[in-house]
Structure formats: C-alpha cells, structure tokens
N, C-alpha and C positions, 0 to 999 in steps of 0.2 A: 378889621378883616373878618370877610363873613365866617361862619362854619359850613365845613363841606362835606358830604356826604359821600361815600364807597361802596360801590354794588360790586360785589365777586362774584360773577357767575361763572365758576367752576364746576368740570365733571369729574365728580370724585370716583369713578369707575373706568378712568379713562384707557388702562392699564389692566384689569380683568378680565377681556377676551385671551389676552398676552398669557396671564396668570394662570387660566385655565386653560392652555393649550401646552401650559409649560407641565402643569400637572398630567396633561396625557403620556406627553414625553418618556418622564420619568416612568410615568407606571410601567410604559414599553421596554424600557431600559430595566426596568426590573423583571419580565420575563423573559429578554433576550440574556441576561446577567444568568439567570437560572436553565435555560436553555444551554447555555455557554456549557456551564459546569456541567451539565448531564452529560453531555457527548464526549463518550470516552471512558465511562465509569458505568458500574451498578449502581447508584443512587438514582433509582427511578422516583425517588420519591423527594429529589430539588428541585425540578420543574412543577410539580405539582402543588409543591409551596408556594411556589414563586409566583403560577399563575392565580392561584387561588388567593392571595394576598392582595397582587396587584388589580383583581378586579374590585376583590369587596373594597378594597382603598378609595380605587379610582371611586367607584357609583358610591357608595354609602359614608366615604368621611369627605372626599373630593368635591363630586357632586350636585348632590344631596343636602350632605352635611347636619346626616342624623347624630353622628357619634362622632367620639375620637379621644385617641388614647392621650391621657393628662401624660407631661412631662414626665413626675414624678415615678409612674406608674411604668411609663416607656422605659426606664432607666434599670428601676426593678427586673424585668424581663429581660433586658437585654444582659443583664448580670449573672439573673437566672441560664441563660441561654448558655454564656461563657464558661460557667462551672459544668456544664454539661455538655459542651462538645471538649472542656479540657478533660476529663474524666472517660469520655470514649479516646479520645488520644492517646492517652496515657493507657490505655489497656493492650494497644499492642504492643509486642514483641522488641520492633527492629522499624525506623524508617518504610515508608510504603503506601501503598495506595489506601491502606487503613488510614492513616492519618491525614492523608489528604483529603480524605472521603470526610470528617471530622470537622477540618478546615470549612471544609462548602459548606456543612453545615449552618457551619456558623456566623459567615457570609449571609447566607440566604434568611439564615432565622432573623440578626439585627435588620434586611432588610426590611422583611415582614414589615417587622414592629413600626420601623418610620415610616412606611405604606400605612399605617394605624394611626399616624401621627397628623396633628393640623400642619398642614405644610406653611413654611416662612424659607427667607433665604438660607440660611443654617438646615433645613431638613433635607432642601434641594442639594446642596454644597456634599452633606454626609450621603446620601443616595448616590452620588456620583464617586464619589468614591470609593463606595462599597463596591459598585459597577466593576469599578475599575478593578480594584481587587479580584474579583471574582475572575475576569477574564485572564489576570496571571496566574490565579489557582488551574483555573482552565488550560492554562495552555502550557502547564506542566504534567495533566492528567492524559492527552490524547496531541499525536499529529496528524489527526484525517480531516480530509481536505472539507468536510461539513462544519468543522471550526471555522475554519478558513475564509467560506464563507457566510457564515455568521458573523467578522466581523465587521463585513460592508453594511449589514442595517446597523448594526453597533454604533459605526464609527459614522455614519450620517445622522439617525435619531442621535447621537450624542454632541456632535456637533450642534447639531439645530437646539438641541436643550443648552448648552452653554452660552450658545448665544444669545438666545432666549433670555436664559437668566443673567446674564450683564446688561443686556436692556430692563428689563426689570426693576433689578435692581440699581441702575442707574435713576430709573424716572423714580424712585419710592418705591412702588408696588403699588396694589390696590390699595385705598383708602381705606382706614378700619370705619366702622359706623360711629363713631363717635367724632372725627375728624371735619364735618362739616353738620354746619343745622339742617335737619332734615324739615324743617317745618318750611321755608321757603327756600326758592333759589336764587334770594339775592338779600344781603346784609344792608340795610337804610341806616347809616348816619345822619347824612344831609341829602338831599336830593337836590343836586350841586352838579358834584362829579361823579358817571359812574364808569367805572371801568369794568369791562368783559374780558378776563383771562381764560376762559374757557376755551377759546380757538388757539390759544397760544400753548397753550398744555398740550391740545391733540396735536399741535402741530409738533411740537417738541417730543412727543411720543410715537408720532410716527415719524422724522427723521432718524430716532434715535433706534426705530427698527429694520429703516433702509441700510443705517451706517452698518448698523450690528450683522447684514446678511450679507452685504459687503466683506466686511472683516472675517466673517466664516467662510466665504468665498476664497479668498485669500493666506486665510491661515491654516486651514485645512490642508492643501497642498503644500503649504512649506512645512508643516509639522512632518505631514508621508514619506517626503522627499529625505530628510532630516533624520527619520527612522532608519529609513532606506538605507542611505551613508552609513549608516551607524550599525545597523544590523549587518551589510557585506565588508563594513572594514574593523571591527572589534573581534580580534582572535580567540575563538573559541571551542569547546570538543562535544561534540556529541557521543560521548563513550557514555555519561550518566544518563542520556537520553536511552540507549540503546538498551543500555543495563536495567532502566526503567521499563522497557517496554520488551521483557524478554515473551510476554503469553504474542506477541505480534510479530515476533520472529517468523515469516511464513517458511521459509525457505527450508528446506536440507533434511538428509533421513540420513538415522545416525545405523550403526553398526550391526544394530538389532529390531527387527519391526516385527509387534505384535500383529497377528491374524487381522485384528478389528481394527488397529490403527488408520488406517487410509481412509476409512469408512466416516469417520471424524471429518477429516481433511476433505472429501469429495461435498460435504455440508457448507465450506467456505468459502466464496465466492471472491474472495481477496484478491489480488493480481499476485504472484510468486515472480515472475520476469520476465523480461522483454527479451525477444531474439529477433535479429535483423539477421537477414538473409540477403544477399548480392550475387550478383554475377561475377565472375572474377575479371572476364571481358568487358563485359554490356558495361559492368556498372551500376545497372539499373535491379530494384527490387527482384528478387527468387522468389516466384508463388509456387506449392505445391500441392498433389493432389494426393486426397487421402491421412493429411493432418506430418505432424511430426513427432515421432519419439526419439526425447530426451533422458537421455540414461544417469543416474545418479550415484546406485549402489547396486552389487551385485549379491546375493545373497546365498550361501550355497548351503547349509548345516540349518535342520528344521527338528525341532526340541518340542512335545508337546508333555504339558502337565496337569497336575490338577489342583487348583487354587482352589480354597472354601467349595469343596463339591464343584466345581466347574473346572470342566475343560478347558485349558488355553493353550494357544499354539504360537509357537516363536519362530523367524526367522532370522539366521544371524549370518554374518560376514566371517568370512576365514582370517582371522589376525594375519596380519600381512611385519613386516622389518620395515617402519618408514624411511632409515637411514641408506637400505640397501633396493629399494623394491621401490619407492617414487622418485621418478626420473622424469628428464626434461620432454614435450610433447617430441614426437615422429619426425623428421624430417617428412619433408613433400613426398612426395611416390610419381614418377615417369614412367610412364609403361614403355617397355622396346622398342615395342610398334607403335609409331606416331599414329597408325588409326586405330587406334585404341580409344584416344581419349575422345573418339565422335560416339562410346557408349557407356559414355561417365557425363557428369559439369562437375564444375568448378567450383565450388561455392564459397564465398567467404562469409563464415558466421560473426556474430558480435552478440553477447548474452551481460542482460545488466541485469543482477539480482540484488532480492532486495534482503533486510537484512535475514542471518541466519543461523538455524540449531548449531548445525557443524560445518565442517571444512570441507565437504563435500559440495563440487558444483557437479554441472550437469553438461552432456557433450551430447555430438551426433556422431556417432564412429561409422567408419573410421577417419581419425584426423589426423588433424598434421597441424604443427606449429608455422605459424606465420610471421612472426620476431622473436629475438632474445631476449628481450628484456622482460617477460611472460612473468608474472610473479603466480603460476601455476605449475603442479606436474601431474603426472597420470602413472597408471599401472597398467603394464602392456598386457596381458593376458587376461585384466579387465575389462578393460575399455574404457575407464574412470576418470575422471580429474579429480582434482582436488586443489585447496588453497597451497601456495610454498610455504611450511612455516607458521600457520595462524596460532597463537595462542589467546586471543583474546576470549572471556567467556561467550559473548555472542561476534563473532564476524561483523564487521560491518557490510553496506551495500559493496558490491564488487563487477566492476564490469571485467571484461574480456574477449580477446578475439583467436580466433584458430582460422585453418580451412578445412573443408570436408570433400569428399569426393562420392559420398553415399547416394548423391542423387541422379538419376538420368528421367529427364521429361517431366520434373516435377514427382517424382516416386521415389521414395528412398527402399534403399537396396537391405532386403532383408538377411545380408550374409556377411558375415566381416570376419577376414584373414584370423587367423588364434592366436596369432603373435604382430606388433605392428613391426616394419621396416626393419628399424635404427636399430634398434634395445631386445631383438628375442634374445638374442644369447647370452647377455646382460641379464635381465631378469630369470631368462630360464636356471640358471646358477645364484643367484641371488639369498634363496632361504638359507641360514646359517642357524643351527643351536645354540642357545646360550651356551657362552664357553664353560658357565659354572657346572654345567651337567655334562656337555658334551663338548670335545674335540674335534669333532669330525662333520663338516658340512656336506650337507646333503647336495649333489649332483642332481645334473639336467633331470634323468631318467628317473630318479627319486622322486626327486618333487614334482614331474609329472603324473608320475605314477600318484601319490596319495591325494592329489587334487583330484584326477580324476577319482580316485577310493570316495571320495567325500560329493564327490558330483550322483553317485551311485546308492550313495544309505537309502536305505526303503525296508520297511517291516511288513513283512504280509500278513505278517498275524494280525495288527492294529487296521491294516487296511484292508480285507480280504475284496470288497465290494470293487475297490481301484484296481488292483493287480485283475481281476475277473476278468472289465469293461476293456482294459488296456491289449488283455490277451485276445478278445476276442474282433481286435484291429491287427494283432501282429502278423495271420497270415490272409493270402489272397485265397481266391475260389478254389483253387488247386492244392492248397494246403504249404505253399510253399511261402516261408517269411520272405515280408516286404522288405525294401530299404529301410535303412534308419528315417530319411526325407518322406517317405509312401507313407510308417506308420506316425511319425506325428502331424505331419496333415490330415490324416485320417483321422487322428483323437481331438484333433483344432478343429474340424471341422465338428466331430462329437458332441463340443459341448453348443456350439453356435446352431444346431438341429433345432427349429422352431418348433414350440411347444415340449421341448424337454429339460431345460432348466430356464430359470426367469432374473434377471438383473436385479437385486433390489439392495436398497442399505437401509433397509427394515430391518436388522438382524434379532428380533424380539425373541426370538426361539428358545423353546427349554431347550437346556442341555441334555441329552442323554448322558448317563452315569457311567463315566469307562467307556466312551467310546471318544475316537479321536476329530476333532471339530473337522480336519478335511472328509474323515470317515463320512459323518454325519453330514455333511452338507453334500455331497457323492447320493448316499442311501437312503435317504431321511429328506433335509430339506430341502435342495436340490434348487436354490436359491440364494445369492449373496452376491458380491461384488469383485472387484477383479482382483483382488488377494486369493480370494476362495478356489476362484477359477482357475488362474495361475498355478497354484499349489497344488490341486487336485493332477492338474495336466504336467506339473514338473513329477509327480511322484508314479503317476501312470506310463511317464516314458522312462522312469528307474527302474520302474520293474520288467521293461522290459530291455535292460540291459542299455539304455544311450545315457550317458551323463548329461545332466540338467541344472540349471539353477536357473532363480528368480529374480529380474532385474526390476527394481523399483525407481521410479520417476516420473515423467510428466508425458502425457500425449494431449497433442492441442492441433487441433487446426482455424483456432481463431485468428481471425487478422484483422488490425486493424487499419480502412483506407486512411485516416488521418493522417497519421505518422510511416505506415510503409511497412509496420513490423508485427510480428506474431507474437502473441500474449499466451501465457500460461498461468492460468489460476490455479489456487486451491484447489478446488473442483477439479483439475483434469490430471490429478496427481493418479499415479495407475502404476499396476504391477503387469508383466507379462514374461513369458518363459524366454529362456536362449540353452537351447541342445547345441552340443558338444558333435560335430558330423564328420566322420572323415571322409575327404577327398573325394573316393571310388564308389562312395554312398552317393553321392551327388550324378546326375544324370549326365552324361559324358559328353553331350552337346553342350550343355547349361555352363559357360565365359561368365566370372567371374571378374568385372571391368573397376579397374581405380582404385587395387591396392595391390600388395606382392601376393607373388603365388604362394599356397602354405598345402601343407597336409591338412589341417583339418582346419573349420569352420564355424564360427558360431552361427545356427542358425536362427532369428527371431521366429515365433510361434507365437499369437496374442489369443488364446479361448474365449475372452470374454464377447457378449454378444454385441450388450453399448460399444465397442469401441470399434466396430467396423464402420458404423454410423459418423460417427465423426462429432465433433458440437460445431453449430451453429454459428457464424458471425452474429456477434450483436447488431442492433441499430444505428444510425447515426446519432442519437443520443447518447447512448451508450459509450461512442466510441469516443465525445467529445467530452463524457466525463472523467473518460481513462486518461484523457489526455490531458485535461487538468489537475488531475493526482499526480500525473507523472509531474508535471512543473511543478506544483506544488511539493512533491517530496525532494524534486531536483533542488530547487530554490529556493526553498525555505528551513524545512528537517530536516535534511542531510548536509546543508551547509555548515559544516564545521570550516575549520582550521586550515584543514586539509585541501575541502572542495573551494576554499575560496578562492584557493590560486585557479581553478577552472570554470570561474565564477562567469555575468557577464561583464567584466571586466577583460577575462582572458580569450570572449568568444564562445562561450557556452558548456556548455557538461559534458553532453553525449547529443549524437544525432538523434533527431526524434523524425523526421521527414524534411524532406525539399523546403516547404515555405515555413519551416519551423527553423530551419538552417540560416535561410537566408534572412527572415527577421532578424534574428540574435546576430548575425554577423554586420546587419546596418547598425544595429543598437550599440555592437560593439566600436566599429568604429567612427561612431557619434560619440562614445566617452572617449575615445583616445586621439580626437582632431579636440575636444575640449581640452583635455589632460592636455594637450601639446600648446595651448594657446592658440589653437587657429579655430575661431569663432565665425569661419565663412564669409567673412567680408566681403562683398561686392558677388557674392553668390547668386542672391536673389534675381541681382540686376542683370545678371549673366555680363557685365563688362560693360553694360550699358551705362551713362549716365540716369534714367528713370527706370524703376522694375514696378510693373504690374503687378505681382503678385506680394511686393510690400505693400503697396498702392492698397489693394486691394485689402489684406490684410486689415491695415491701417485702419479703413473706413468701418469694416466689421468690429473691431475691435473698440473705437470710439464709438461706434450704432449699442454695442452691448452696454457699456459704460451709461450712455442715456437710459436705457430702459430699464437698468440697475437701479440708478438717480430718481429716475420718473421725472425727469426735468422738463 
C-alpha cells in the first residue's frame, strides 16, 4: 500500500470577525452597565469610569492590542478594589444610598479591570455578569422611566453578545498563532490524497451563526414573556420602595411652610398628579379657561424669626381635633330653583397622586362626595382633604374621585360658601379642650370668634410700609371706605401693576437686620415668588381689618391631548390668599350659583403676576413622555401587592384616555378568553372551512423562516 499524503487547508481566522464584534458588544454593555447605575444617584463619576475603560479597552487592548493587563495583576486590583469599596461601606451609619453608592463602585471598578484584560471566554462570561449586577444595583437606586428605557439597548446589545458568544465558543474561537504552520497553507505528506477542510469550517461557522440568531430570535421573547408572568403574579410591597425613595416624595405641604420653601418646588419639573376632569352629563373631558386651583393647606398663623442673623418667616396651620373636626366629604348641593344649575356644571373630578410627605390631598371647592366607600375626609371651614387614617411614614400613590360645582363655561368660581352643606353645624361645635386643662368646650360663637382673632394677627410696628400701601386702597375719591371685595381687588390688582414688582426665584438678596422678610420684600426688594406675594397681600388686608389666610397648592393649566387630563408639576406648586367676606360686602346683584347660601364667604385673591399667565401646554413630545411615565409608574413601580389585583389582568389601573382604555381592555380580555381556555378556534376562518388571514399568515411566516435560514 502506497503512502498517502494530506493537505489541510484551513482558515485559522475563520471566527475573528465574530470575535471582534463580540468584543464591541461587551465594551457597550460596559457603558450601558455604568449608565445604568448613574440614573438615579449622585455618582457622577460611574459613567465616566465606565466610559473611559470601555474605550481605552476596546481600541488599545481589543483592537490594537498594544497592552493588556496580566491575570495576575488583574486579580491584585480587583482585591485592591474590594477593600476599598468595603471600607467606604462600612463608613456609614445605617442602610442607604451610601452603601449602595459603594456597591456601584465596585461593580464598575472590577469592570474596568476586565475592559484591561485579554479577552477569552471566561472574561466575556465575568463582563456579563458584572452587567447584570449592575442593572439590579440599578434598579434598586431609581424608578424613572430613563432606566426604563435603558434597558431596551441592554437587553438587545445583550442578547446579541450571548449569542455571539455560544457561537463562538461553540466553533473554538479564534485560532491562537501557534495552532496552525504559518509558513504554508497546506501540510505535504504524500501528494496522494488532499483534502480541503477549509470550506467546511466556514461553513460550519456560518451555520452555527444563522442557528445562534435564530435561537436569540426566539429566546429572547420567551425569557420577557417569563419575566412578565413572574413580575405581575409574585406577591410583593413597595412600602421599602417608598421608604427608599422618600427625597422623590413630590406630593403634599405639611402644616407649616417656610417663606422660601415653594421656591425649591417651582425649580422641579416632576409631575405631582393627574386630574381628570368630566362632564357629569356629556361624559366627555372638562377643559377650562384660565388653568385650575387646587387647594392643599390652608394656613392662617405667620411667625417670623431670626436664625444665625437672618430673617425667616413661617407659615403654619391652626391645629385642628382629627377625631372631631375630619369628617366624611358634603353631600351634593341642589339648588331650589331648578334654573339655577343653567349657571353652575357639573363636574366630576378624579385626582391620581403620586407618592407623598403628608396626608394632605388636594380638592376644587366646593365639593361634594360622590360614593361611600371614600377612604378620604375634609374640614368644612377649610375646604381640605385629607387621607382617612394614613399612618404610613410616606403615603403611598392615592387616586380619588369627588364632584365639584365650582365651574360655569370653563371658569372656576372664585367664592366658596364658609361652611359646606351637611357638617356646618358639626364642625362649627367641634373644638373641645383637653379635658386635663379644661371642662368646658368651646361653642359655635367661640370658636368662630378666635378663628377669625387668628385670621386678623398683623404688627404694624414690623410692617409699617404694608399697613401704609394697604391704607392708601381702603378709601374711595370721596374719602369714604370701600367694601371688603373693592379693597382687595384693589391691593390684587396692586401688586400685578406692570413695572412695580417683578416675579423671580432668584431670592439672592441680603437680608436686612431686623427687619421682616415680607417687610423687605414690600420696601426693599420688591421681587419673589408667589409666597411673598400672597403674604404681603394676606397681611395688607389684616390691617385693614378683613380676615385672611394663605392657601397653598398647585395651579395648572396644562393638559394633556394624549390621555384627556390635566397635569400638575412641581413647578406649578403656588400659594394665593382667600379673605374671609361677608354676605352684604358682596354686590347685591352678584348670585352665588352651586352651593348653599351662607353669611359669609371665602373669597380667592391671587397677587402674583406669573400666574395670571397661566403655563403653557407642552409639545407632543412632551406629552408622549408624560405618558409613558405614567405607564411606567402604573406598571411597573407601583405595582405592589396591592395594585396587582388592578393590574392588566383585572383591566387596568386608572383611566388615562379613550385609546388608552380601550387597548388595556382588548389586552385584557385576550388573557381572560386564554385563562378560560378559549383559544378562538375557527376565529380566523370566521366559520368558514378556509381563512385568508391564516393563509396569509402562514406564508409570511414560512417567507420569514427562509430568509432567517438563507435557504
């Protein structure tokens, strides 16, 4: 038998396009990893690790393949690394975004190191895991909807690197340089037999990357799907969420609001909550003109001091008896005369807020309860809601619905009865003294008398420049005092005089030494925001005899077309006065339509100049990413335990608009014709023996399948 010869021409590189696209992969997965972690934290300086690693890696060890960190040395580092984010952990206190700031750390740092490192399958394997990590340090640090989507390139660049690398690592990998003789491309035994393996290598290499895109085609969606399940059916609480995330509490003013505080708030552009508005007939969305105020807290008692040589100025709420004094909303209000209500609507509101400081929501007065089962009450002589009950440290999100009758043609009524309906006489008897001091509760007459005593406090010694400006609106040309209604529209109008005070939440200003910040912003700067305003105009109609206080909450006239409902951010958080009017002060023509008749009345007075103005609807941009924060907080963050029973399982959360409605409700009963076992059998066909649109199907479906294959 003769001797025979064997020529292998193989391509030892068959596999290093693959190789080095899987290296891009990862490096991207390494600045999305570190991206991940930023959002949501003060650690400005994890992205800038991350990116800074994953380029010098990629071009200089990747590459290039000037350098690269030995094993040995990588191990070292990454040890070094561990002592020194455990050492910053260890330094604080108590659980917290300190130590999870620590964690990233040290996430992001072993990444570096293997970004330094020659990459093999093992380097790839630890990168992707690091990935991973990161994303659930990530998504214990922030729930805004920019995580969110961050991890659509995540989880695509990640899939395509896993695939990747199981092809890869299926064929070998690249050939090292010593793997085949570089001096020819074919091995002479005998020159007999030669066989060409070279075509069957690429071919087995490119099979094995058609299958692999296939297989991520397909397992990609059964892993989401998987989650899915798994995420809306595992009983869970977001209360350590919550408690986590108490600086994102946008919601609620608690019992006492500092001078500057708002001024903070008008800087954040965050959404605070939705209100829908309706018809109570049509059905159809309530638009109005001229925006909406919502009422939170009413404030009546203003205490100023002086902190380290500065001035500061407080405004606080009158302790109320929650036991005696929050009571269930108003009944409806029907006027005698049926034509009456041709100069009131209807309105039904719905307010979803999101999570909050306090137990303070927000209303349109005057209202009225629209079911029992309300887990809210109010204070009639406020005009306020509040939570029934809440003792959790932070509130969770809270929807709710009332009706209102405040509006006629899109305008809301700037006068609301002093007592509602059901409860004046109820609450007007209400304050009681501790019995450890006193025996003897205080009567209707009582406690209106010292309410109003406290609607009244004014120092003219501290404010001589207010009481002045105030006196010189109280009479007419004839020397004769105005009405109560004549002189504060005349100081509302005051301050909104173009070119005499100017809006700003600059408040840079020295203090002056001893004197009082409303003082000083009146005499001096003559400049601030709508606390100042308010303040100045509630103390200017004390002096001259009307009782006043300062209602804090939100005025908005943004809407959005998407969903049908009005948005209240941060930003449009605002203070504005409500004077105390009686009856006979009000112009004897001027009907009073959509609540009972009373002696006296609150009257709204807004000084500030911005808010005549109104804000602006955003863009359609804009409106379509409010729209997906809101799903996103819907169906994602906020699903606890709780929201799952109103999950899409049950048909949705809360209404967001019409084609927001009716998707969730096909969606919905797509899972419950599944759940039931009716999988539409002969649907397609409509009843036919042959359906077109299986038909059809079918062929697309087999056409995609080919050009997957490349057959």
């Amino acid at each position: 038998m003769k001797d025979r010869a064997i020529s292998l021409h193989g391509d030892d590189q068959v596999n290093q396009p693959s190789f080095d696209r899987l290296k891009l992969y990862f490096a991207i997965l390494t600045v999305l990893g570190g991206f991940a972690l930023a959002v949501g934290n003060d650690g400005a300086v994890i992205p800038i690790i991350a990116v800074f690693f994953a380029i010098v890696g990629y071009l200089f060890v990747d590459v290039l393949q000037l350098f690269w960190l030995p094993a040995p040395a990588a191990y070292i580092a990454m040890a070094l690394a561990a002592v020194f984010c455990i050492i910053d952990f260890a330094d604080g206190d108590s659980a917290g975004p300190r130590q999870l700031l620590a964690v990233s750390h040290l996430l992001v740092i072993v990444q570096a190191i293997l970004m330094m490192q020659r990459k093999s399958k093992r380097i790839f394997e630890q990168l992707a895991i690091f990935c991973l990590l990161e994303l659930i340090v990530a998504a214990v640090f922030n729930d805004a909807l920019s995580f969110g989507l961050l991890l659509i390139p995540v989880g695509v660049i990640g899939a395509m690197a896993l695939g990747l690398l199981a092809t890869v690592a299926t064929t070998g990998g690249p050939a090292s340089d010593e793997s085949l003789d570089r001096s020819g491309d074919s091995i002479d035994l005998e020159p007999v037999i030669r066989i060409d393996v070279g075509e069957s290598t690429r071919l087995a290499a490119k099979l094995a990357n058609r299958y692999a895109n296939i297989s991520t085609l397909i397992l990609v969606p059964s892993i989401v799907s998987v989650a899915l399940v798994f995420f809306y059916a595992l009983p869970r609480t977001s209360e350590a969420s919550r408690n986590s995330r108490l600086g994102n509490a946008l919601v609620g003013f608690s019992e006492q609001v500092q001078l500057e505080q708002l001024g903070h708030m008008l800087l954040n552009p965050e959404i605070a909550m939705h209100i829908d508005l309706s018809d109570r007939f049509t059905g159809k969305n309530y638009r109005t003109y001229g925006g909406i105020y919502l009422r939170g807290r009413t404030l009546e008692q203003y205490e100023s001091k002086t902190i380290d040589n500065r001035q500061t100025a407080t405004w606080k709420a009158v302790p109320i008896d929650p036991k005696r004094e929050l009571l269930a909303l108003p009944s409806e209000y029907f006027p005698k005369r049926s034509t009456d209500a041709n100069f009131y609507d209807t309105v039904d509101v719905s307010i979803s807020c999101k999570p909050m400081r306090t137990s303070a929501l927000f209303s349109i007065a005057p209202y009225y309860r629209m079911n029992q089962s309300q887990n809210i009450v109010h204070m009639s002589d406020r005009w306020t809601i509040r939570r029934r009950g809440s003792r959790e440290l932070i509130p969770p999100p809270i929807e709710y619905v009332f009706g209102t009758n405040a509006f006629h043609k899109g305008i809301q009524a700037e006068l609301i009865a002093r007592w509602s309906q059901s409860n004046s006489s109820a609450l007007s008897i209400s304050e009681v003294v501790d019995s450890s001091q006193s025996n003897l509760a205080i009567g209707p007459a009582d406690k209106s008398v010292r309410y109003r005593q406290m609607l009244l406090e004014f120092d003219s010694k501290t404010m001589p420049s207010i009481a002045q400006i105030a006196n010189d609106y109280a009479l007419d040309r004839s020397g004769k005092r105005r009405t109560d209604v004549e002189i504060a529209k005349a100081i509302e109008q005051h301050f909104k005089a173009p070119g005499r005070y100017r809006y700003s939440l600059d408040l840079r200003m020295d203090t002056v030494p001893d004197l009082d910040p409303i003082e000083q912003f009146v005499a001096v700067d003559q400049r601030g925001h709508c606390q100042y305003f308010a303040s100045a105009m509630a103390m200017m109609l004390r002096s001259q005899n009307i009782p006043t206080r300062v209602v804090v909450g939100y005025y908005t006239d943004e809407y959005n077309e998407w969903t049908g409902q009005y948005i209240a951010r941060q930003s449009h958080a605002h203070a504005w006065v409500e004077a105390l009017i009686d009856h006979d002060q009000i112009n004897q023509y001027r009907m009073v339509y959509g609540q009972p008749p009373s002696d006296q009345y609150w009257l709204r007075l807004d000084p500030t100049p911005a808010a005549s103005g109104g804000a602006q609807s955003p863009g359609t941009i804009r409106q379509s990413i409010d729209l997906a924060q809101d799903l996103w907080d819907d169906y994602v963050v906020e699903m606890d335990a709780d929201r799952q029973q109103d999950s899409v399982m049950a048909g949705g959360i809360r209404p967001s608009g019409p084609w927001y409605d009716n998707a969730v409700d096909w969606l919905s009963g797509q899972i419950r014709r599944i759940q039931a076992g009716d999988l539409g059998g002969g649907s397609l066909a409509g009843r036919e023996v042959f359906s077109w649109p299986a038909a059809i199907g079918g062929i697309v479906a087999f056409v995609a399948l080919l050009v997957l294959l490349r057959i």
